[in-house]
C-alpha positions as CSV (number, residue, x, y, z in Angstrom):
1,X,4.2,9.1,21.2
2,X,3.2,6.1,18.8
3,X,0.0,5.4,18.5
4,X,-1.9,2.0,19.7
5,X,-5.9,1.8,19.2
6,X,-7.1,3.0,22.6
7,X,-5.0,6.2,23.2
8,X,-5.7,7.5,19.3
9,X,-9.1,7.0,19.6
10,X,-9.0,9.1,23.1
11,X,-7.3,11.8,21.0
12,X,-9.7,12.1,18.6
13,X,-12.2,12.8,20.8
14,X,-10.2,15.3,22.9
15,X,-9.3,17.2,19.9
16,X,-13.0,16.9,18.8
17,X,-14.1,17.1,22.5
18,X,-17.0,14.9,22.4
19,X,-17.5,11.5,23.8
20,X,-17.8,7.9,23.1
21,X,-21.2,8.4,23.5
22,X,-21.3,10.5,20.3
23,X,-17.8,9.4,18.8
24,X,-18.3,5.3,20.0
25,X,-15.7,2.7,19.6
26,X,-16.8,1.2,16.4
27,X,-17.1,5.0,14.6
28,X,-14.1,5.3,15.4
29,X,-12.6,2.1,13.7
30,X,-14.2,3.3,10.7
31,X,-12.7,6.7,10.3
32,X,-9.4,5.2,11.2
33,X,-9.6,2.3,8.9
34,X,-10.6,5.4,6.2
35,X,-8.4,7.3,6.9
36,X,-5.4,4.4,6.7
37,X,-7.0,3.1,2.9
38,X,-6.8,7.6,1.9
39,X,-3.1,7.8,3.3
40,X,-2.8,4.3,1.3
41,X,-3.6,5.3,-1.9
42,X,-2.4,8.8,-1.9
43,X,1.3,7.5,-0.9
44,X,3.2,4.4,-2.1
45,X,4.9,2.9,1.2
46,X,8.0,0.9,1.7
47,X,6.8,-0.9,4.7
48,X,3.5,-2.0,1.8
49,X,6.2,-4.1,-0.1
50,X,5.9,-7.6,-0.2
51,X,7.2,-10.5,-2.1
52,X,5.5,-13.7,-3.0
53,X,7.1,-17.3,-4.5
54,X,5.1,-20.3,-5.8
55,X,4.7,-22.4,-9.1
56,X,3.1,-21.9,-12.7
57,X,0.9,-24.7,-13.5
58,X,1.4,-26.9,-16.9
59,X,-0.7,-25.6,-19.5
60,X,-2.8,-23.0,-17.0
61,X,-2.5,-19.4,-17.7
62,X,-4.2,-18.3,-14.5
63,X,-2.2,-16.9,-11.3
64,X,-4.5,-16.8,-8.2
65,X,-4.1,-13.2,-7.1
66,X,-2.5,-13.1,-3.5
67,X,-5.7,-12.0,-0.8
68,X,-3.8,-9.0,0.5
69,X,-2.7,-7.8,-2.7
70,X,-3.8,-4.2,-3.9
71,X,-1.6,-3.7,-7.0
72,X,1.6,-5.3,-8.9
73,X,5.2,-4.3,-9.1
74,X,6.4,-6.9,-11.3
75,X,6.8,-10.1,-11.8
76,X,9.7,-12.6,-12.4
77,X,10.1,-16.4,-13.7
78,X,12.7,-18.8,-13.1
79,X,14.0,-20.2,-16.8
80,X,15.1,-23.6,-16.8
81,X,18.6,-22.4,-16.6
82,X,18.1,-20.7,-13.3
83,X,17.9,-17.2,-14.4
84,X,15.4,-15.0,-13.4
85,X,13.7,-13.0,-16.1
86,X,10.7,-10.3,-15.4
87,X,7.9,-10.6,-17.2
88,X,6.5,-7.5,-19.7
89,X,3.2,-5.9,-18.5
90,X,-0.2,-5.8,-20.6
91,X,-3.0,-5.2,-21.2
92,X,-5.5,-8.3,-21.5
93,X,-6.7,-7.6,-25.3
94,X,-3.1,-7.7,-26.3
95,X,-2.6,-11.3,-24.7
96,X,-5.7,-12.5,-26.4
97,X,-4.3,-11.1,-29.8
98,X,-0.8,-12.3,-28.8
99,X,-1.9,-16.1,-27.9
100,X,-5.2,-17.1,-29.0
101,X,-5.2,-20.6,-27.8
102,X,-4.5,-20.0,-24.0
103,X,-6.0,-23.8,-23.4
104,X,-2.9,-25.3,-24.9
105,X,0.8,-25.6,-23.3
106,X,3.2,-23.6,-25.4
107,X,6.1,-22.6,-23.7
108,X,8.1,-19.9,-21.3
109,X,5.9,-16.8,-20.6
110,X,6.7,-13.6,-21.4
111,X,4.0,-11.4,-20.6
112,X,1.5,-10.9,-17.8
113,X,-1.7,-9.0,-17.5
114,X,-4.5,-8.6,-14.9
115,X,-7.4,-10.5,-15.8
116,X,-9.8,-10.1,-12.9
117,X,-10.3,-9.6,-8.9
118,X,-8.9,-12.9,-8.5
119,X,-6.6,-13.5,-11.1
120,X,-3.8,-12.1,-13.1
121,X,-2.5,-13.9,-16.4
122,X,0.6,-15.1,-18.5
123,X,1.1,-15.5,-22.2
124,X,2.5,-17.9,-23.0
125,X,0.7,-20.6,-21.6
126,X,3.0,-22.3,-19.8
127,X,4.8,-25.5,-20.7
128,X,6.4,-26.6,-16.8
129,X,6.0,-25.5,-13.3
130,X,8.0,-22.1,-14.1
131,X,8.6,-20.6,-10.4
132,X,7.3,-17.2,-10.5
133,X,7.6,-14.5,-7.9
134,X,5.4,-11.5,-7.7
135,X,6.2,-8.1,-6.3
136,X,3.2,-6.2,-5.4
137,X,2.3,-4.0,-2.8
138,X,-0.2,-5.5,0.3
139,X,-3.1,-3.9,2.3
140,X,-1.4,-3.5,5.6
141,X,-2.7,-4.3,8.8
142,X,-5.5,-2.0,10.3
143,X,-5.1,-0.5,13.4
144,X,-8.3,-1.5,14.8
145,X,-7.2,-5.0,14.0
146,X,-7.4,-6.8,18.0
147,X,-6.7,-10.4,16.3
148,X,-3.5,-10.6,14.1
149,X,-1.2,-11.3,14.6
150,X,-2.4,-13.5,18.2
151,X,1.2,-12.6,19.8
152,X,1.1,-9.0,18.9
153,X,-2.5,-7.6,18.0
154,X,-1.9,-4.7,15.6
155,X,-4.1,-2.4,18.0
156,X,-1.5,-2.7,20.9
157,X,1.5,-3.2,19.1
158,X,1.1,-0.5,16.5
159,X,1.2,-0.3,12.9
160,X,4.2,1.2,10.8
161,X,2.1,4.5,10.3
162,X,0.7,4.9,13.8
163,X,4.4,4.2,15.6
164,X,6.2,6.3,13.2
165,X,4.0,8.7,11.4
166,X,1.4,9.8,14.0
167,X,0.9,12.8,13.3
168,X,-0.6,12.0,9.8
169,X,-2.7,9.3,10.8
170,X,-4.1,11.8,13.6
171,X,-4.5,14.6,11.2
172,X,-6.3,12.3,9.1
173,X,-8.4,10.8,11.0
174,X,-9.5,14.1,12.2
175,X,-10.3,15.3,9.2
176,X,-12.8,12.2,8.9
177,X,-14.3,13.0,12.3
178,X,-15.2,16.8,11.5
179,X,-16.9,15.3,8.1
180,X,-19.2,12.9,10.7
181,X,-19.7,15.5,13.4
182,X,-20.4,17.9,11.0
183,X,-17.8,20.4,12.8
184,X,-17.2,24.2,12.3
185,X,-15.8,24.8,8.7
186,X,-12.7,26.5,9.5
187,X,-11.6,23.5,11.9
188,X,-12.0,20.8,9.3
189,X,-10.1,23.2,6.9
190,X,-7.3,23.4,9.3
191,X,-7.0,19.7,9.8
192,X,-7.4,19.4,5.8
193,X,-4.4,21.4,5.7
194,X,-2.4,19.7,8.7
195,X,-3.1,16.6,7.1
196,X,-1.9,17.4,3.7
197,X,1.6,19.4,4.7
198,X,1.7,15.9,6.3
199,X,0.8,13.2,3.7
200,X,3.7,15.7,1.7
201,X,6.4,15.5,4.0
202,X,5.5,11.4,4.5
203,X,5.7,10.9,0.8
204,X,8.4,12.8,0.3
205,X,10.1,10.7,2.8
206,X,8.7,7.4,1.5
207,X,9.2,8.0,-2.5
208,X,11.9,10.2,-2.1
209,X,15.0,10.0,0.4
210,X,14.1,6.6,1.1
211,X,14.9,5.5,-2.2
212,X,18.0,8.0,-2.8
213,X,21.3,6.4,-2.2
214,X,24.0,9.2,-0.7
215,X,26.6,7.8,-2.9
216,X,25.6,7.2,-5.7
217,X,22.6,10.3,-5.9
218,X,24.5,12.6,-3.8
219,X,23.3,14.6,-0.8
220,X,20.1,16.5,-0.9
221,X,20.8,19.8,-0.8
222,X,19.0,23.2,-0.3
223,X,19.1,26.0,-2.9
224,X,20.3,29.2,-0.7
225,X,19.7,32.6,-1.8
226,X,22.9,34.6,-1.4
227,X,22.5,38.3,-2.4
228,X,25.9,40.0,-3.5
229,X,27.5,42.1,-1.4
């Protein structure tokens, strides 16, 4: 059954069996919101990835960082031939040591580095509106969003972990709800060990065989232990 907002928070507090009057609507939107940012972090996603175009400015080394970005992939520039080239990751002491007069226009960059919370940065500074696109992966929409988007609110429609991996946002968020209640030590152990066999098998799913190509990796096969006869 995939999950929308109203029937996982009724399963939380079956499995907990307590109320809304102890387990209310808006504790409930926290340790689900929690519980999506762990399962974030702990896995890389596919459904995370997300592209982004726009322009370099003339002689400004600054890149406004996109609002829903959490980290970079890469980054690519269009040359003035058409080709796109990806840009070499690092750090921001070696761009200061690399280019030392970022005010000034120099030419086609060739490295990026993140600068700040709201900006990343290229060296070269450029000399023309270079078209960059960024690769990064985005927070994701929360489950307990009601808003966005207006035709399809996130907490009716779904999200991609709630419709297809419910059974790790529910193990997770129960794991959250026996830290608040303060619940019997052996039942938050057991979640803590539902959730993890499940954040494996998700991640295994997500880094692994989703990114395997049958011809060209082969199938996955299973070792099988076949005594001699």
């Amino acid at each position: 059954m995939a999950y929308t907002l109203a029937n996982l928070r009724t399963d939380i507090r079956n499995y907990t069996e307590v109320d809304d009057s102890v387990l209310s609507d808006s504790i409930l939107d926290t340790i689900i919101k929690n519980t999506e940012n762990k399962i974030y972090r702990e896995a890389d996603s596919d459904d995370n990835r997300f592209y982004a175009t726009s322009q370099l400015v003339t002689g400004n080394r600054y890149v406004t960082i996109p609002a829903d970005l959490r980290f970079i992939r890469y980054a690519q520039l269009k040359n003035t031939a058409g080709d796109q080239v990806f840009l070499e990751k690092k750090d921001t002491s070696y761009m200061a040591a690399y280019y030392d007069t970022p005010g000034t226009q120099s030419g086609f960059p060739k490295y990026y580095a993140n600068w700040d919370a709201e900006f990343w940065v290229v060296a070269p500074t450029p000399d023309s509106t270079y078209e960059i696109t960024l690769a990064y992966v985005k927070q994701p929409t929360s489950l307990t969003n009601t808003t966005t988007p207006a035709a399809a609110p996130a907490a009716t429609a779904g999200t991609y972990i709630s419709n297809k991996y419910q059974d790790l946002l529910l193990y997770g968020c129960l794991v959250e709800a026996y830290g608040y209640l303060k619940g019997p030590a052996d039942m938050l152990q057991y979640y803590m060990q539902s959730y993890q066999k499940a954040l494996q098998s998700y991640a295994i799913e997500q880094q692994g065989r989703r990114r395997r190509d049958e011809y060209q990796d082969g199938v996955i096969r299973t070792p099988l232990k076949s005594p001699s006869p």
